[in-house]
C-alpha positions as CSV (number, residue, x, y, z in Angstrom):
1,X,278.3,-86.0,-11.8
2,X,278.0,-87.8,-15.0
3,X,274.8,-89.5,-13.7
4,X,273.3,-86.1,-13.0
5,X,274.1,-84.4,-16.2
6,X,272.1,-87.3,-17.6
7,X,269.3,-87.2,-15.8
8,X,269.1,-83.6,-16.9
9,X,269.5,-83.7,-20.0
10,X,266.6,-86.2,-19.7
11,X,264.5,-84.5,-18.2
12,X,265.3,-81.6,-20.6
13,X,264.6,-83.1,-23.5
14,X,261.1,-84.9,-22.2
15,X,259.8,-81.4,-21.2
16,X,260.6,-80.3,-24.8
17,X,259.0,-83.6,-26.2
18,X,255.7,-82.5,-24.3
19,X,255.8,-78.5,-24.7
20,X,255.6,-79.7,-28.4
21,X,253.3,-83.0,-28.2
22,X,250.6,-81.2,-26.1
23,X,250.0,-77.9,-28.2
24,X,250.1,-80.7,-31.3
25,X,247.7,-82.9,-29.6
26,X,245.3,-79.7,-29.1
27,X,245.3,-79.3,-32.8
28,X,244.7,-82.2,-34.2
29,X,241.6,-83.0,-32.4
30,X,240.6,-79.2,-33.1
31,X,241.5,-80.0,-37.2
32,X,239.3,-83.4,-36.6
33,X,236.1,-81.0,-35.1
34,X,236.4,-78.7,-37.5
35,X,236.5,-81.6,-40.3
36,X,233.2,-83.6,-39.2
37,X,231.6,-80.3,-38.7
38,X,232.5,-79.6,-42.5
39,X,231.5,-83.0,-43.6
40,X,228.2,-82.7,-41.6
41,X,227.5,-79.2,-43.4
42,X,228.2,-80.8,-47.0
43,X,225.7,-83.6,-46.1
44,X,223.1,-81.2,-44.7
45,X,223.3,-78.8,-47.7
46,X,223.1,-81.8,-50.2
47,X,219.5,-82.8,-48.9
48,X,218.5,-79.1,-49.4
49,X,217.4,-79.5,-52.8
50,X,215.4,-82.9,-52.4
51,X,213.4,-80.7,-49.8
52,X,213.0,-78.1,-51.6
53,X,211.2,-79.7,-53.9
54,X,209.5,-82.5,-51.7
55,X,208.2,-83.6,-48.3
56,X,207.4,-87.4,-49.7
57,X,208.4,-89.5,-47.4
58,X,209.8,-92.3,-50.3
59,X,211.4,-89.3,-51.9
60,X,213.4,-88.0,-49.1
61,X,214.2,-91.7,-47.9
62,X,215.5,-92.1,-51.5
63,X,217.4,-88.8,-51.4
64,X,218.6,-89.9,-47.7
65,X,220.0,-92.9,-49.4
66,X,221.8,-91.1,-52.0
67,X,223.5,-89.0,-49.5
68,X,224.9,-91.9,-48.3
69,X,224.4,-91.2,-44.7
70,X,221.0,-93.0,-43.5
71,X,222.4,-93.8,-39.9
72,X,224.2,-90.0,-39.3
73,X,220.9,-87.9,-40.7
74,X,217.6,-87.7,-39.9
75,X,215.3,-85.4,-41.9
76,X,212.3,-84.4,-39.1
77,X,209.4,-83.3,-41.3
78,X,206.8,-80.8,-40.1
79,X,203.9,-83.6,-39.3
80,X,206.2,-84.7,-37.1
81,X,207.7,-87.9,-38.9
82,X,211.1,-88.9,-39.1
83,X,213.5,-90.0,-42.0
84,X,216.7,-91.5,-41.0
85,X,218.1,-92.3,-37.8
86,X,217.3,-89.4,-35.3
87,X,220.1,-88.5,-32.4
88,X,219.1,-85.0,-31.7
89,X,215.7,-84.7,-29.1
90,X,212.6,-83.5,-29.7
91,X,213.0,-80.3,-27.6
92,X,216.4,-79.0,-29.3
93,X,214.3,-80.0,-33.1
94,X,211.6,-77.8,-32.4
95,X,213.9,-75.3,-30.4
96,X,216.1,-75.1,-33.8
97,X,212.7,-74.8,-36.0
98,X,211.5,-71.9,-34.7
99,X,215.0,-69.8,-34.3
100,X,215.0,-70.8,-38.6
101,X,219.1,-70.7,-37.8
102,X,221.4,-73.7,-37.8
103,X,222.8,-74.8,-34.4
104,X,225.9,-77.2,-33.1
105,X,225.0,-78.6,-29.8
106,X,226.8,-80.9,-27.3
107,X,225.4,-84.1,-26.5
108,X,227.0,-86.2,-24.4
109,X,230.1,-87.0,-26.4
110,X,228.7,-85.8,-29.8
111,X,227.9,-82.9,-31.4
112,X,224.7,-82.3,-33.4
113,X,224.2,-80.3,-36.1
114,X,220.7,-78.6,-36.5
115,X,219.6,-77.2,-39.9
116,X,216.3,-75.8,-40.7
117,X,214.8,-75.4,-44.4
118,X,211.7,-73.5,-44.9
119,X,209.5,-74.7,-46.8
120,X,206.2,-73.5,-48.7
121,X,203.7,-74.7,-46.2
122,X,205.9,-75.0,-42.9
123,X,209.4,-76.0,-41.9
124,X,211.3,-79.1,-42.6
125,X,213.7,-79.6,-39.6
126,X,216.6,-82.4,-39.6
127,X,219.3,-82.8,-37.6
128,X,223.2,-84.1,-38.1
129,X,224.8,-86.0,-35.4
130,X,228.8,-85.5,-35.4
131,X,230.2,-88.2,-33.1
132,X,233.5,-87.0,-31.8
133,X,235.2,-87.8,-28.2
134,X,235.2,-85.5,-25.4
135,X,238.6,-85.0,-23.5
């Protein structure tokens, strides 16, 4: 009897454990999405200004620097060049260029953030890659 009301009260207690540890798990990695998406928008709208005002290739690769994020950005200029260390393809670059709108896409077990910026004589496209497990 006594071995019984243990065993219950075990198995009690772990369903408890994982009606709160699973919700919790859920979360977190929602909170963790939700914060490299932010970080990847702060970096995107901090190379905004630099192209703005330039599409020189030593410029942006300095501004790149300055960001601090050579390997996670990649700044696709209209001639077709790119600054940075690309992860997003071609296709979804020029798919995001001509919609003019920022896009999050799926890739694999990364996300990638797309942001156009217009400029006077075409459109600067660069891309954001947000590395973050799938589950």
């Amino acid at each position: 009897m006594r071995r019984s009301l243990a065993l219950l009260a075990v198995a009690c207690t772990t369903m408890v454990t994982l009606a709160f540890l699973v919700p919790l798990a859920m979360v977190v990695r929602e909170a963790a999405h939700a914060r490299a998406l932010a970080g990847a928008e702060r970096q995107a709208a901090a190379l905004v200004p630099a192209l703005a005002i330039t599409t020189d290739p030593d410029r942006l690769e300095y501004a790149l620097a300055g960001a601090g994020a050579r390997d996670r950005v990649a700044i696709h200029l209209p001639d077709g060049s790119t600054l940075g260390t690309s992860h997003a393809p071609a296709a979804l670059v020029g798919e995001a260029a001509e919609r003019s709108r920022a896009s999050t896409r799926a890739l694999g077990e990364a996300y990638v953030l797309l942001r156009p910026v217009v400029l006077d004589r075409g459109a600067a496209r660069w891309s954001r890659c947000t590395c973050r497990r799938r589950r």
